[in-house]
N, C-alpha and C positions, 0 to 999 in steps of 0.2 A: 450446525453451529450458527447463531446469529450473534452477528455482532451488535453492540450499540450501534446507533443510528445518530454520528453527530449532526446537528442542523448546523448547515453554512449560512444561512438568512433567515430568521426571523425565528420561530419557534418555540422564544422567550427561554428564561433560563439560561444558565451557560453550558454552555457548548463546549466540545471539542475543539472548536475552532477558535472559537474567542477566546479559551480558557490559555489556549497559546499563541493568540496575537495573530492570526492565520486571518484575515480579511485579505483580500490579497493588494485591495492600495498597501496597505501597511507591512505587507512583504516587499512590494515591491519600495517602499519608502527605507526600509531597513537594509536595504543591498547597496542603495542606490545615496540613501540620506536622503535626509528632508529636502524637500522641493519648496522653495519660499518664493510667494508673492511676492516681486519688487514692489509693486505695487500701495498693497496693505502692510506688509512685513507677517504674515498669516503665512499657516502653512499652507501650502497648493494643495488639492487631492490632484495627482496624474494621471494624463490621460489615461482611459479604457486598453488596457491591450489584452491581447490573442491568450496572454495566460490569464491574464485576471475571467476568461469566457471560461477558459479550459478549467481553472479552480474550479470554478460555479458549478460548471456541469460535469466534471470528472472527481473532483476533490474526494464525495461520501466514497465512491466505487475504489478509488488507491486504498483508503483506508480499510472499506469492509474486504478487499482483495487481502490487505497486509496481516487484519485481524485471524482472518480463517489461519492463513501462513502461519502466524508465530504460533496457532494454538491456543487463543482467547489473551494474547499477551497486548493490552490495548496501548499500554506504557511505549510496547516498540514499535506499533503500529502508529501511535502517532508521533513518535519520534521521527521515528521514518518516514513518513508521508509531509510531516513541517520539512525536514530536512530537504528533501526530496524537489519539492516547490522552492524552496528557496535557493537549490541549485540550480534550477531551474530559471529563476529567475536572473541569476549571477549571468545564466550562460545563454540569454535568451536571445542573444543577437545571430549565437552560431547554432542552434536548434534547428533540424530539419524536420522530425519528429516529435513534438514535446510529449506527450503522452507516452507513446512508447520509450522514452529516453525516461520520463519520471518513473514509470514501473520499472526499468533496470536500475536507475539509481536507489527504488526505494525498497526491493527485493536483498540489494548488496548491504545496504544499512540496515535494512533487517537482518541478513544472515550475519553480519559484523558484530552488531549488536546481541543478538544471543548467542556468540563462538565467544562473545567476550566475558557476558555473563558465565558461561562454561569453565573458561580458563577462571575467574576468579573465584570460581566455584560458589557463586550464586546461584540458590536454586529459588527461581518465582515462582509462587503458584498462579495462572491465570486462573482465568475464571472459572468456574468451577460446570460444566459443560453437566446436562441433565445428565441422568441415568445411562439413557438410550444412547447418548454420543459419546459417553467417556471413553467407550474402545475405541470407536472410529477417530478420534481426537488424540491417542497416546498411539493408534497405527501411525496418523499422519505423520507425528515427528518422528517417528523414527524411518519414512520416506528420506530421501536423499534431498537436498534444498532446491534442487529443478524439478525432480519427479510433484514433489510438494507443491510447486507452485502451480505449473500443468494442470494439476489435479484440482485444484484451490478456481483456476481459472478455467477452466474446463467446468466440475460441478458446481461450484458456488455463485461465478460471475457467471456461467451460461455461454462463453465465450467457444466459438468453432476453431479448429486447429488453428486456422489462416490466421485468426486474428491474435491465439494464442502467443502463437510464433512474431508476429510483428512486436508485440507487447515484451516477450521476453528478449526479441533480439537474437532469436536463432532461426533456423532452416525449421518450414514447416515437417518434412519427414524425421528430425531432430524432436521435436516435439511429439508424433505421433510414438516415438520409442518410447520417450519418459511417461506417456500414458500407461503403454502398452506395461512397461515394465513395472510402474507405480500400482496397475489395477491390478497385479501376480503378486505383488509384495502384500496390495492388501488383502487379499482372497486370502495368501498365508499365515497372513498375521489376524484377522478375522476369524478363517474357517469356513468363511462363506465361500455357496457356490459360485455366487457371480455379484462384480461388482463395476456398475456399467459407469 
């Protein structure tokens, strides 16, 4: 599965990120309110912080992490990933971990997000995944929402248990389960002999 590839800076055209206001001054000017120059009566741009680095350099990876998740559903991926930041932003005084606290907030808003579509019985189509992935892509969803994500973060992010587990917020032998369990459920639902 790939997902789009929003550009955070430059790239021309619109973006994922611009298309939702996602700059992260401008997130953070939206939590916060405008910051005005006494000065000129202009609005300030605020100072650099530790999220507006972490946007930069983590922002595409929440997203392409969320896109796999949902199953090419790019609507909840960036929902969830705006949201996600921008909670982030609200709560950035008391953050210890932002990263890993943005991929629990943005994993929850993902599963929220299509339990809700569920109940209202909306059915999306995502995107429409080549030939080759449509099973591996209709296995996934029907993984459990951790086994998923494990899996999502483990083959697509390239991510090792240790860091699996910091991002998710559980005990690394916790996650080695949801692998262990997720890669029998796909063998099942595949057919395949092995699925590393």
């Amino acid at each position: 599965m790939t997902a789009p590839k929003p550009v955070v800076n430059g790239g021309g055209g619109s973006s994922v990120y611009q298309r939702h206001g996602w700059e992260p001054s401008a997130m953070i000017r939206a939590v916060d309110g405008e910051l005005i120059d006494d000065r000129s009566g202009q609005v300030a741009e605020p100072p650099p912080s530790d999220l507006d680095a972490l946007f930069r350099k983590e922002g595409d990876g929440v997203y392409r992490t969320l896109y796999a998740f949902t199953g090419g559903r790019a609507d909840v991926a960036e929902d969830a990933t705006a949201e996600a930041f921008a909670r982030a932003v609200a709560q950035r005084d008391v953050l210890r971990d932002p990263l890993a606290w943005i991929y629990r907030v943005a994993f929850r808003v993902a599963i929220d997000e299509l339990r809700a579509d569920r109940r209202r019985g909306i059915r999306v189509d995502a995107a429409v995944p080549p030939p080759e992935l449509a099973g591996l892509t209709d296995a996934l969803r029907q993984l459990s929402p951790n086994q998923r994500a494990a899996i999502v973060l483990r083959h697509v992010m390239d991510l090792d248990p240790e860091e699996i587990a910091h991002r998710m917020g559980i005990a690394q032998p916790t996650v080695r389960v949801h692998l262990h369990r997720a890669r029998k459920r796909l063998r099942e639902l595949l057919g395949a002999e092995e699925v590393d």
